[in-house]
Backbone as a ProteinNet text record, in pm:
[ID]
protein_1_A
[PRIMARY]
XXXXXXXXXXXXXXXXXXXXXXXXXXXXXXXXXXXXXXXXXXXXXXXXXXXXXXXXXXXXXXXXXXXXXXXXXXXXXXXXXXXXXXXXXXXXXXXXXXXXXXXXXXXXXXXXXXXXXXXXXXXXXXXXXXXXXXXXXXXXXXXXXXXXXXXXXXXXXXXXXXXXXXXXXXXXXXXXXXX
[TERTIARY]
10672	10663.6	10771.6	10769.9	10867.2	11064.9	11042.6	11171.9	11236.5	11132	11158.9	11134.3	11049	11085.9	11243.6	11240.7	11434.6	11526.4	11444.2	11571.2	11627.7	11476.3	11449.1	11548.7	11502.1	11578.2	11734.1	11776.8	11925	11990.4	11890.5	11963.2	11983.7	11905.6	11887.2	12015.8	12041	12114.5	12235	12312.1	12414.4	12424.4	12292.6	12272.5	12328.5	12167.6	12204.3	12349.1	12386.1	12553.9	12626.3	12635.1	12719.6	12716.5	12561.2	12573.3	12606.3	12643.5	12683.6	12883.6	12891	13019.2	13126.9	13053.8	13139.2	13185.9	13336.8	13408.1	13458.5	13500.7	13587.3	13700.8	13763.5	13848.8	13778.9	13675.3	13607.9	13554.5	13559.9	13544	13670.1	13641.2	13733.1	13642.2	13738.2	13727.3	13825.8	13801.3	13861.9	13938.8	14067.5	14193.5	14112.3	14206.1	14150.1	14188.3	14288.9	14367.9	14299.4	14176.4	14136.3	14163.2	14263	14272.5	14219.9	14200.1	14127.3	14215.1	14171.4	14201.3	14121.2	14196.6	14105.7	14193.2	14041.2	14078.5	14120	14158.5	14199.1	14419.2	14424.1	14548.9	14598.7	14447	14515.7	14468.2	14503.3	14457.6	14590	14560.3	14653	14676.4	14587.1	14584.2	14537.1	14494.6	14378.9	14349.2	14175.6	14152	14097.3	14093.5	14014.6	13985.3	13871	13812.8	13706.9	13738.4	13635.6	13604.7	13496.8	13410.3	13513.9	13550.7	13594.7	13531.1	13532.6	13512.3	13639	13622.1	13712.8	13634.4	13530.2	13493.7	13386	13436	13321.8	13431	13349	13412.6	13478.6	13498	13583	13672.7	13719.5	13825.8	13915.5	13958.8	14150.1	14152.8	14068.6	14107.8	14161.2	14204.6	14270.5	14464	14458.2	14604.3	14618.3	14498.4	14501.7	14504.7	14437.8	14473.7	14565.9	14655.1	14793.3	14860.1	14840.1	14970.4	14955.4	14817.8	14758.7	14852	14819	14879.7	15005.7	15124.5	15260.3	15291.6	15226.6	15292.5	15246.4	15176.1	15134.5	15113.6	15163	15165	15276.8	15383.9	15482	15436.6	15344.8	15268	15209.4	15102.5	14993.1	14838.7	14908.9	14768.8	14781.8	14638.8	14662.5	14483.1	14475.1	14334.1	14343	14211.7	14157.1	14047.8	14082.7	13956.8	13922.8	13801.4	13678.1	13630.2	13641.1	13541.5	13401.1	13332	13200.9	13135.6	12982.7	12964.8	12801.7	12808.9	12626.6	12602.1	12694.8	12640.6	12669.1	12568.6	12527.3	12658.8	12676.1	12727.7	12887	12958.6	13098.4	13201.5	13201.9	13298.9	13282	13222.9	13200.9	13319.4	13440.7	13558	13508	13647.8	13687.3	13754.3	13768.2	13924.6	14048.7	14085.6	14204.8	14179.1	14079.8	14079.9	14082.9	14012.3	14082.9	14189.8	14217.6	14348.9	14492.2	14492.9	14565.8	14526.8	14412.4	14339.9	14419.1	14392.4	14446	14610.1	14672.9	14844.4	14881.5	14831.9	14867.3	14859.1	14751.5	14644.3	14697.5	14710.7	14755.6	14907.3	14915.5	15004	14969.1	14881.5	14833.9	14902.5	14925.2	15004	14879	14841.2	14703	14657.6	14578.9	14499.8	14383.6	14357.8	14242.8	14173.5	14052.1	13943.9	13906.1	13831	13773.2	13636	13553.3	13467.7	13315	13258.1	13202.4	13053	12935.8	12810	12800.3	12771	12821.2	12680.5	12574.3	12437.8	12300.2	12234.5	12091.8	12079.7	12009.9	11960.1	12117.7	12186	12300.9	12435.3	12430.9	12518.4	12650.5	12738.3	12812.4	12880.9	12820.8	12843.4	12905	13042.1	13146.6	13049.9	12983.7	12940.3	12802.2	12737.9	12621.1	12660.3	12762.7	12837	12853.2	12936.6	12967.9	12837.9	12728.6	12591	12520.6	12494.5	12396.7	12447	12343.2	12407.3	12406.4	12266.1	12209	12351.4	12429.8	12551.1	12696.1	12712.2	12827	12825.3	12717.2	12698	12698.3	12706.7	12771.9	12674.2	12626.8	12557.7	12514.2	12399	12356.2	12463.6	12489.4	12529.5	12537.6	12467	12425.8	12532.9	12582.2	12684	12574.5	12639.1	12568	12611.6	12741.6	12790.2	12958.6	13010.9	13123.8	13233	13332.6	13439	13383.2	13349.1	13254.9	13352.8	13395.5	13500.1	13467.3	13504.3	13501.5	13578.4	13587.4	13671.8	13710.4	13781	13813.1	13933.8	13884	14003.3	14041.5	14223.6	14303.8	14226.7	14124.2	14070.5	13944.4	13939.2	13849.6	13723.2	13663.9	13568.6	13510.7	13436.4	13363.7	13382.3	13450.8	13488.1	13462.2	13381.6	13291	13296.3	13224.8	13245.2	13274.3	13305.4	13319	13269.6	13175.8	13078	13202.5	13188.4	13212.2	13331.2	13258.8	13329.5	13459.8	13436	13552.3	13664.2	13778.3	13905	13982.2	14034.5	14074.4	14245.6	14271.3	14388.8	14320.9	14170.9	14120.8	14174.3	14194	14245.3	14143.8	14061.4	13959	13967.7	14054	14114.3	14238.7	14328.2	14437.5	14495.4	14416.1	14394	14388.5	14285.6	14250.6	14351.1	14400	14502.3	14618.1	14636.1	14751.4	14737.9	14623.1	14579	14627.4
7885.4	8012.6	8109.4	8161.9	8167.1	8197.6	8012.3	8008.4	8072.8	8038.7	8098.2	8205.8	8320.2	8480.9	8483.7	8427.4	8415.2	8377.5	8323.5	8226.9	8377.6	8405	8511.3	8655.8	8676.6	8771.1	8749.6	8639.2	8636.8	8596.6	8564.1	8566.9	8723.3	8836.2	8938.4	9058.7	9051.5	9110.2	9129.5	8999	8989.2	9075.4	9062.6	9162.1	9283	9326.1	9480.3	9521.4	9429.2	9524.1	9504.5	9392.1	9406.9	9504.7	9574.2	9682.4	9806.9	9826.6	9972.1	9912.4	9782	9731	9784.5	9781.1	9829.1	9940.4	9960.7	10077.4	10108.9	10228.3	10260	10176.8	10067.8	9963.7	9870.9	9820.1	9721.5	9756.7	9881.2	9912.7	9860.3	9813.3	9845.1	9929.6	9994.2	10091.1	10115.8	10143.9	10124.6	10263.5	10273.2	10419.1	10456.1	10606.4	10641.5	10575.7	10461.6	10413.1	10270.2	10239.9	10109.6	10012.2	10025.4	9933.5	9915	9809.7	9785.9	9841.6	9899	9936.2	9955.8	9848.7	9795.6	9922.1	10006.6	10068.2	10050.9	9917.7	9879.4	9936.2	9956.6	9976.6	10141.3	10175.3	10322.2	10313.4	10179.1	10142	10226.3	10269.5	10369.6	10501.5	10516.5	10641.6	10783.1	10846.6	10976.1	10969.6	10986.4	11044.4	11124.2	11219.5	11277.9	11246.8	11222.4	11186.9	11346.3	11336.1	11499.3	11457.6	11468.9	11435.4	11551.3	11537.8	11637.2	11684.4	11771	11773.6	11907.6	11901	12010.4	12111.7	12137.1	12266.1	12310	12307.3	12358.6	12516.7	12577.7	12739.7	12685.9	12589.2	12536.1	12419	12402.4	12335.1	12392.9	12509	12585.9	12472.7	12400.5	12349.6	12245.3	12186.5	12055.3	12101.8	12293.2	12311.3	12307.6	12354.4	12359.1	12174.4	12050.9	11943.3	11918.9	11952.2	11873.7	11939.2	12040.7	12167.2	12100.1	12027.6	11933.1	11859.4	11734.5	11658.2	11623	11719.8	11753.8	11766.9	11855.5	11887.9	11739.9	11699.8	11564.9	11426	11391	11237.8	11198.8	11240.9	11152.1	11116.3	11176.2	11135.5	11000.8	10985.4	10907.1	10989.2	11058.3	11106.9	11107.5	11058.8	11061.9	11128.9	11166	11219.8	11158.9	11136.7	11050.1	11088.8	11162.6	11224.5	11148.2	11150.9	11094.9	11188.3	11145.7	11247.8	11205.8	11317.8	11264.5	11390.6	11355.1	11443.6	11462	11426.8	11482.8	11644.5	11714.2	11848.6	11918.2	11981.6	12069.3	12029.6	11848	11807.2	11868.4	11904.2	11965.3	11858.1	11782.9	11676.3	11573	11625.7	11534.5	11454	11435.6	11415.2	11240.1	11168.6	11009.3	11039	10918.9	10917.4	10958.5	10906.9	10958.1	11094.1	11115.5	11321.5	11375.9	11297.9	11374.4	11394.1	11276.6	11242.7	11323.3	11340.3	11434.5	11573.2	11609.7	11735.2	11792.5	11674.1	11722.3	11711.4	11641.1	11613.2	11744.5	11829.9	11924.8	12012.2	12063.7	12193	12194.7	12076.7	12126.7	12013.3	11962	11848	11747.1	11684.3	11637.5	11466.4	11445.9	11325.1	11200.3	11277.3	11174.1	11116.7	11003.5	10878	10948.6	10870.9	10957.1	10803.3	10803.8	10675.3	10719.2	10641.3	10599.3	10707.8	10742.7	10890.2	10742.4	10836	10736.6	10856.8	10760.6	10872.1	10883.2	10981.7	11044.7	11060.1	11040	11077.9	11003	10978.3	10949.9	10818.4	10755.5	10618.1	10552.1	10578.5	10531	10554	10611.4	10631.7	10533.5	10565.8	10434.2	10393.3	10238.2	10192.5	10297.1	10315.2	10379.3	10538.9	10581.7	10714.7	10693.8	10584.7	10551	10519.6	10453.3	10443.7	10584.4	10640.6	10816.5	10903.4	10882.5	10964.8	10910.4	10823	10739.7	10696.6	10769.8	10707.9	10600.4	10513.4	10367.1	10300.3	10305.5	10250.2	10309.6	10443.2	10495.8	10432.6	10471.3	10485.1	10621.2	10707.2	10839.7	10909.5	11004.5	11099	11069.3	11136.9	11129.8	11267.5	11258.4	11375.4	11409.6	11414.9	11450.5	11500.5	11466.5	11526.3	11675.3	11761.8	11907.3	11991.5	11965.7	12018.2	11923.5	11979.5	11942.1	11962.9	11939.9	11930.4	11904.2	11843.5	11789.7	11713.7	11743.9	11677.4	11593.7	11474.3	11343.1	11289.2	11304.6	11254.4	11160.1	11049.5	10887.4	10866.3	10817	10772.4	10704.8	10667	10591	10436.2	10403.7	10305.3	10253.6	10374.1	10346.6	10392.8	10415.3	10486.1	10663.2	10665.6	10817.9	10908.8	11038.9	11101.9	11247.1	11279.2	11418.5	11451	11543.8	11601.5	11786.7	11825.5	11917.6	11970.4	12097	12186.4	12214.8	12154.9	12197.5	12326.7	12433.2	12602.8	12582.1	12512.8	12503.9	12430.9	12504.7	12522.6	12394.7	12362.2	12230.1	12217.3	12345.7	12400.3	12473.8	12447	12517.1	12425.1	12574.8	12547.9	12348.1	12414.3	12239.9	12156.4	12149.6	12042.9	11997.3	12129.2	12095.4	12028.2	12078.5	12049.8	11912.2	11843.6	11738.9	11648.2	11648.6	11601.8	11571.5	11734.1	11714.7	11645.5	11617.2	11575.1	11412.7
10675.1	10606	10656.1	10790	10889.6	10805.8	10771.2	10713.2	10591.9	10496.2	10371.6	10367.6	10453.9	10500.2	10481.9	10595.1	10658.9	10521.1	10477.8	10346.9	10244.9	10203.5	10123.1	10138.4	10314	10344.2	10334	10422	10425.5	10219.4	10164.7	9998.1	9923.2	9988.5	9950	9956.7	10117.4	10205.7	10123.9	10072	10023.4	9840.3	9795	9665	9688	9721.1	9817.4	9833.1	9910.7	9961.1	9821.1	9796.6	9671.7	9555.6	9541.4	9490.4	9517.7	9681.5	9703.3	9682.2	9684.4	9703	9583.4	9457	9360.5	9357.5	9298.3	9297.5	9155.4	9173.3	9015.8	8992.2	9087.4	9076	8974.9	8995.8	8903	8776.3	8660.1	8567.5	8487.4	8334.2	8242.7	8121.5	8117.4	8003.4	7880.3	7770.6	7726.8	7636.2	7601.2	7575	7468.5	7436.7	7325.7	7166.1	7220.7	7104.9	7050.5	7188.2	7188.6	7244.9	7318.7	7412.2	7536.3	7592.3	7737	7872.7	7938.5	8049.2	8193	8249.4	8382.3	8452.8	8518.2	8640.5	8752.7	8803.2	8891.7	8888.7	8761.8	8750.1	8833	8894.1	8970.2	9070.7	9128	9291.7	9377.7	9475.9	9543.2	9533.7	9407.1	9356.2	9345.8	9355.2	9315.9	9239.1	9142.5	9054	8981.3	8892.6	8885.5	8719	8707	8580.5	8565.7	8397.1	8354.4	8196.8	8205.5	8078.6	7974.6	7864.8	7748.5	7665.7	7607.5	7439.7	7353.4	7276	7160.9	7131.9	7123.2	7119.6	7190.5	7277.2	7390.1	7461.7	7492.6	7568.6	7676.8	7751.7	7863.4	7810.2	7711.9	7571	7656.3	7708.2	7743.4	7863.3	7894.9	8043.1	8029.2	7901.8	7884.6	7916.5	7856.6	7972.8	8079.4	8169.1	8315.6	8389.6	8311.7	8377	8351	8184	8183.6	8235.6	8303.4	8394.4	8528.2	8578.5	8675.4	8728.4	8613.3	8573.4	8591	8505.8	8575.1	8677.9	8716.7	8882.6	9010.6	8947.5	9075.4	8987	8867	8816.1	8909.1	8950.8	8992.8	9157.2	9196.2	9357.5	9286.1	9388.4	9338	9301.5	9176.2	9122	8983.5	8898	8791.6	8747.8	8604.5	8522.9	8427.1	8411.9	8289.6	8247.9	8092.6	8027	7945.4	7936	7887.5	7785.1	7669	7537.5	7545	7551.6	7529.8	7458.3	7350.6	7284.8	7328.2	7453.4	7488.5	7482.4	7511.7	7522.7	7395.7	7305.6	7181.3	7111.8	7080.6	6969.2	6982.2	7129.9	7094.6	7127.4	7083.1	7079	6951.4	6826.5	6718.2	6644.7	6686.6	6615.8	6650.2	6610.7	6605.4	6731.7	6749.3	6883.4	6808.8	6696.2	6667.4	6672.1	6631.1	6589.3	6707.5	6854.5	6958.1	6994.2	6974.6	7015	6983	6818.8	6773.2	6823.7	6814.9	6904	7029.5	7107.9	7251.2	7198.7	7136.2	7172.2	7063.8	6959.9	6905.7	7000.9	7027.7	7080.6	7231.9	7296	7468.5	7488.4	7458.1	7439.7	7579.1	7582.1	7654.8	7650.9	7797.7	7805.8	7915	7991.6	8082.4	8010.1	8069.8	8003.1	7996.9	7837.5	7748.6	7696.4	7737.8	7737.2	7545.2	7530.9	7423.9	7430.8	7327.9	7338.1	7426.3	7477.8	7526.3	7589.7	7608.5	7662.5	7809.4	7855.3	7963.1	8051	7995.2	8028.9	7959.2	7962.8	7882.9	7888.9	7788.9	7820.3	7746.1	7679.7	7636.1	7710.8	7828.5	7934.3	7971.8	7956.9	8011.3	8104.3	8157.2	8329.7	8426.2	8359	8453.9	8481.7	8405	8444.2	8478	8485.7	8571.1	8695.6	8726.2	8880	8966.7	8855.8	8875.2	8928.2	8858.6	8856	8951	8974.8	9081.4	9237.5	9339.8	9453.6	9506.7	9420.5	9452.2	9371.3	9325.1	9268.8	9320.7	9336	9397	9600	9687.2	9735.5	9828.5	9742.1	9794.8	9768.6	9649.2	9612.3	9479.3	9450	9319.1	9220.8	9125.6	9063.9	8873.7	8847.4	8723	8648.8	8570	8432.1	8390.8	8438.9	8381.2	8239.7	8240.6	8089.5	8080.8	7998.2	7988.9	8055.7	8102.2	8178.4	8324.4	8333.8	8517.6	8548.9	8701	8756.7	8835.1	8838.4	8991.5	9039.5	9208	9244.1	9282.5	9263.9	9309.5	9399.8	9530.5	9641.2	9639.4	9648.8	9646.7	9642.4	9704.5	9751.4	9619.7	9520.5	9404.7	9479.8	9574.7	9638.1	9542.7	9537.5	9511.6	9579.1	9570.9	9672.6	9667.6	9536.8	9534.5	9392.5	9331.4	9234.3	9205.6	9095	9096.1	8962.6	8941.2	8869.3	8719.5	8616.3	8485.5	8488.9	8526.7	8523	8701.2	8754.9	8836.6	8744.6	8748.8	8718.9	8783.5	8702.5	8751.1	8834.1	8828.1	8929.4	9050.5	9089.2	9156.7	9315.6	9417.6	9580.2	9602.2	9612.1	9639.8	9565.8	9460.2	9407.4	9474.9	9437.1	9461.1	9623.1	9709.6	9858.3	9866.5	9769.8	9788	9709.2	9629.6	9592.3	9673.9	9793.6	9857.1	9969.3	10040.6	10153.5	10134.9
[MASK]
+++++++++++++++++++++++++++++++++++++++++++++++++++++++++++++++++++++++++++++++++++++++++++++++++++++++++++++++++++++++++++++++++++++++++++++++++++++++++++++++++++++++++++++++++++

């Protein structure tokens, strides 16, 4: 009996870790154009991923990441917005309609995912990783409204988030970027 305790336990051990093991390296997701894109392609990198939408009262902040953006793509930092339309329906467009959206309205050049759910029972992986600490291994953190910032270490690791109404040229970003 003894053994198969032991068996049981040592088959378990290896689950367990493997689930705090995953990182934002092991997601693919896919552009706003449709194509697949394995996150592993911003290994070395910074990131900061922020849920979007087009008409939401924090919409001007798609200038403040591509002004972001500019000043630190040529480091190793890059953003990748995510459309999503959980909060009071402000992101109802297609991908193309964002798409043209953001490249008229801010001229936005960062990688822009496919519109995707950000929260609820239709949530997707990459932002159940994001939200959960039994999967990040870091913190729990809830998508609260739109433009919610997260941060990803060079290493694809979870590395904090940041509250919707923080400014995405804000000092505790930018710090962290420069660090």
């Amino acid at each position: 009996m003894k053994t198969l305790i032991y068996f049981l336990i040592a088959a378990l051990i290896p689950v367990a870790a493997s689930a705090q093991q995953k990182n934002f390296h092991d997601f693919t997701v896919q552009t706003i154009d449709g194509k697949p894109l394995p996150l592993s392609t911003f290994k070395g990198k910074k990131v900061l991923v922020v849920n979007v939408a087009s008409k939401c009262g924090l919409t001007p902040q798609y200038a403040q990441l591509q002004a972001l953006y500019d000043k630190y793509a040529a480091g190793n930092f890059v953003i990748i917005g995510f459309p999503a339309n959980n909060f009071a329906a402000q992101e109802p467009g297609s991908n193309s309609e964002i798409q043209e959206f953001c490249r008229l309205n801010y001229g936005v050049t960062f990688p822009m995912a496919a519109k995707i759910s950000v929260k609820g029972d239709d949530i997707a992986p990459l932002y159940r990783w994001l939200t959960l600490k039994a999967e990040n291994g870091r913190q729990d953190a809830d998508v609260t409204w739109n433009f919610q910032k997260f941060l990803i270490d060079p290493d694809g690791n979870w590395d904090g988030t940041f509250a919707p109404k923080v400014a995405p040229d804000a000092k505790e970003i930018t710090d962290w970027i420069e660090k």
